[in-house]
C-alpha positions in Angstrom: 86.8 1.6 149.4 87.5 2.4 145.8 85.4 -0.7 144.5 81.9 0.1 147.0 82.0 3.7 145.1 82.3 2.5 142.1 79.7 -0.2 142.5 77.4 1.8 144.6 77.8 5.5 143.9 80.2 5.9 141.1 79.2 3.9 138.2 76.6 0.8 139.3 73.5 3.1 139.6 73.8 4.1 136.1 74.7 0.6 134.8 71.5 -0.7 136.7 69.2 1.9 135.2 70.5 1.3 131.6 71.2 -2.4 131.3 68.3 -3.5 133.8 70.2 -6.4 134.8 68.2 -9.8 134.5 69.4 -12.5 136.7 68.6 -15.9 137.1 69.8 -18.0 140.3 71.1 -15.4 142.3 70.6 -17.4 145.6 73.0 -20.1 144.4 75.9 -17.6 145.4 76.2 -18.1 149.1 76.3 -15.4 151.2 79.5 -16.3 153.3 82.5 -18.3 152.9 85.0 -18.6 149.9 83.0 -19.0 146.6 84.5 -19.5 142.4 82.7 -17.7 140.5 83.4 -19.6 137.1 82.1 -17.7 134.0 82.3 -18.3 130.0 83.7 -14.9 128.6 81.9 -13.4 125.4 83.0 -9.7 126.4 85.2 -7.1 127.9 82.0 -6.3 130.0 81.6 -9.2 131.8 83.8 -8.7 134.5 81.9 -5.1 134.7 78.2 -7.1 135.0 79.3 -9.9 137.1 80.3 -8.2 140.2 77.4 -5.3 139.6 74.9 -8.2 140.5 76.5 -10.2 143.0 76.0 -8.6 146.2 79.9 -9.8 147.9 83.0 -8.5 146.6 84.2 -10.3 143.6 87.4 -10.4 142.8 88.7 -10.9 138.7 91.8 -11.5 137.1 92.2 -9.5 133.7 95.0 -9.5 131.0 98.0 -7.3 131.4 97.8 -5.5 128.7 94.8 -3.7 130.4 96.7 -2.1 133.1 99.4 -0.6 130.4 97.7 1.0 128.1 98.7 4.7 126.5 97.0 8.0 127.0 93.5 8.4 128.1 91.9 6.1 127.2 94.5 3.4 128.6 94.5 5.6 132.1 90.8 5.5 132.3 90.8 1.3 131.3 93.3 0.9 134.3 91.9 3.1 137.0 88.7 1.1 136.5 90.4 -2.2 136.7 92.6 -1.2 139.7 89.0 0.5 141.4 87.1 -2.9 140.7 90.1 -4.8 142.6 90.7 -6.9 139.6 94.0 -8.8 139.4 96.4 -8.5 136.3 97.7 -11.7 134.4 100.2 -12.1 132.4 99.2 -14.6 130.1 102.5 -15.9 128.6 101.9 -18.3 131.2 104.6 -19.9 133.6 105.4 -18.4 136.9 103.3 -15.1 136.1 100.1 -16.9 135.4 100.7 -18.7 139.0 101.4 -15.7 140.2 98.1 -14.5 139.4 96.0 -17.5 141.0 98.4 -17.3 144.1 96.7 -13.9 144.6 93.3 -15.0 143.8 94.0 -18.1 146.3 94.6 -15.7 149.1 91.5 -13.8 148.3 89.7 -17.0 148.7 91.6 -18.7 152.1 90.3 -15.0 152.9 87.2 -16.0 152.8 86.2 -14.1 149.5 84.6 -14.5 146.2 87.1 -14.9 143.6 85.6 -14.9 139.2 87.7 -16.9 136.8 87.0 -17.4 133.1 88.2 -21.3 133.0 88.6 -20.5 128.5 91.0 -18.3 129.6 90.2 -15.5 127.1 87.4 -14.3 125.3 85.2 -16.5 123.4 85.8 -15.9 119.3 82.4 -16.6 118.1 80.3 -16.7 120.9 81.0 -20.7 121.5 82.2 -22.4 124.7 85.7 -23.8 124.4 87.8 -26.0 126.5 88.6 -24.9 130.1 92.2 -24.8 131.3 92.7 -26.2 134.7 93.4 -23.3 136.7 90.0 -23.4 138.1 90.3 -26.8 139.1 93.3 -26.1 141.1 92.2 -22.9 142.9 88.8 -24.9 143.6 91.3 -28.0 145.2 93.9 -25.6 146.7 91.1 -23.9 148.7 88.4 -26.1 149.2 85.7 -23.4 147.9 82.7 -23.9 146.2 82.5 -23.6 142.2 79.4 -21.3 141.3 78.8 -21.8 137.4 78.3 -18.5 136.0 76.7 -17.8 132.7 76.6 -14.8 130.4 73.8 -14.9 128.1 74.4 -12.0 125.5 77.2 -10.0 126.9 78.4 -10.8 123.3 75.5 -9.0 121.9 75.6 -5.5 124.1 79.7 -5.4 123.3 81.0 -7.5 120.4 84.5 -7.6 120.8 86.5 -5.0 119.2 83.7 -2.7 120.1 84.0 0.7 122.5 80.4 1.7 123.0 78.5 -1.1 124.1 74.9 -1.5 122.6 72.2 -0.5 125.2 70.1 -4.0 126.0 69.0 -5.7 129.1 72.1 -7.8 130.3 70.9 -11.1 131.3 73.2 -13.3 133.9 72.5 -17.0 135.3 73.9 -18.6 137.7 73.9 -22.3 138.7 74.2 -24.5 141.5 77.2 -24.4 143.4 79.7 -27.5 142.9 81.7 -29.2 145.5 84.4 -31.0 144.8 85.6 -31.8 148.2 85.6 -35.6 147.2 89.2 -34.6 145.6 90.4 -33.2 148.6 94.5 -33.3 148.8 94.2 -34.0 145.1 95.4 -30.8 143.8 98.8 -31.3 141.1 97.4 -34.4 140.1 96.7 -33.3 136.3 93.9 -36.2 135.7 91.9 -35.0 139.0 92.3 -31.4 137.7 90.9 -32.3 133.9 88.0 -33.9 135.4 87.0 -31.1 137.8 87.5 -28.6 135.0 85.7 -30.7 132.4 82.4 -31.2 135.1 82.8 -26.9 135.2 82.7 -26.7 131.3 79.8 -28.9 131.2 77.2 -27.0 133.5 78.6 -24.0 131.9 77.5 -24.8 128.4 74.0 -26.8 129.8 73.7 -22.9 131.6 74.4 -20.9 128.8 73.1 -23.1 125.8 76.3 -22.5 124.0 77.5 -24.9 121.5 81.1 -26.7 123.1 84.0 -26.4 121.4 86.8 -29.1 122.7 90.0 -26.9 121.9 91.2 -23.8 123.5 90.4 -20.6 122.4 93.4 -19.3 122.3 94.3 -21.3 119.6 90.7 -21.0 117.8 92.0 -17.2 117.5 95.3 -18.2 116.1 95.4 -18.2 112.6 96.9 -21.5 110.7 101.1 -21.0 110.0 101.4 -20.7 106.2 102.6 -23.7 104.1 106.2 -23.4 103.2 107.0 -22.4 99.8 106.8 -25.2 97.2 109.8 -24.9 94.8 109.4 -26.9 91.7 111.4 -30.6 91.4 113.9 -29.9 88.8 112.9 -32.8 85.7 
């Protein structure tokens, strides 16, 4: 009940009258039946646009950390995760991450829409980086369709880092859906699950135009380990 107020009465109205959502391929979303929404991430506001747009529930995972943080500010971040029905992750990985697509795998044998980001996290710099295969085994485990999903300039309206987003027309496209049915009883096989991913990562950056980056960005955001100390060879 929580997420149709927010979407409807709460908060979408005034997110429709000062973005002015532009969106391209709308119809590709089908109207019934499980559905992947599979998006590149350039800001904390996409998983606010996304499901603002798309007329079914959509169902997002979301890091954690968002649903811990202190005082106001942290209250407010995870009353509006928790109202949007979004899914926290733990993203050390291991038996918390499956956790996490366990829960979005009921949401889709339910029939539902569930939105990935395949990178994992946000983009660094606005470039498309390598998917993990998550996506490809919710999209194998359940049989749903894979709807590419492309934010435009998400990164432009709310940079990351930044609290008050920049007032622009968000702008939202979203591509054929993919079947991948010709995998069926497939899923754990880690070459099947590369491919599928790899096939997602490919309309996503013919959707967005985004340069591809082949490496996580996980790591892109990790700085380099310092050299060890040299010590001089005694002569």
């Amino acid at each position: 009940m929580l997420y149709w107020l927010m979407k409807y009465v709460l908060l979408g109205p005034l997110l429709r009258l000062v973005f002015r959502p532009q969106v391209e391929g709308l119809q590709h979303v089908p109207d019934t039946g499980p559905v992947i929404l599979a998006s590149n991430h350039l800001s904390f506001s996409d998983s606010i646009f996304t499901p603002l747009v798309v007329r079914r529930r959509v169902t997002f995972i979301a890091k954690a950390e968002y649903f811990t943080g202190k005082g106001v500010k942290g209250w407010l971040t995870k009353m509006f995760f928790v109202g949007s029905g979004t899914i926290p992750v733990d993203r050390s990985g291991g038996q918390a991450a499956r956790a996490a697509l366990d829960t979005q795998l009921q949401v889709l044998r339910a029939g539902g829409i569930a939105g990935i980001y395949p990178e994992g996290t946000r983009s660094p710099d606005g470039r498309l980086y390598r998917g993990k295969t998550g996506v490809a085994r919710l999209a194998l485990e359940s049989g749903a369709l894979v709807v590419p999903t492309a934010m435009l300039n998400a990164d432009e309206i709310q940079p990351p880092g930044k609290l008050i987003p920049k007032i622009a027309r968000v702008r939202i496209r979203f591509g054929p859906p993919l079947d991948f049915s010709r995998y069926a009883g497939m899923a754990g096989d880690r070459f099947v699950e590369r491919a599928v991913t790899d096939e997602i990562m490919y309309e996503l950056m013919e959707l967005s135009g985004r340069e591809y980056v082949d490496r996580y960005a996980q790591r892109a955001k990790t700085p380099p380990a310092a050299p060890p100390p040299r010590h001089p060879v005694p002569a």
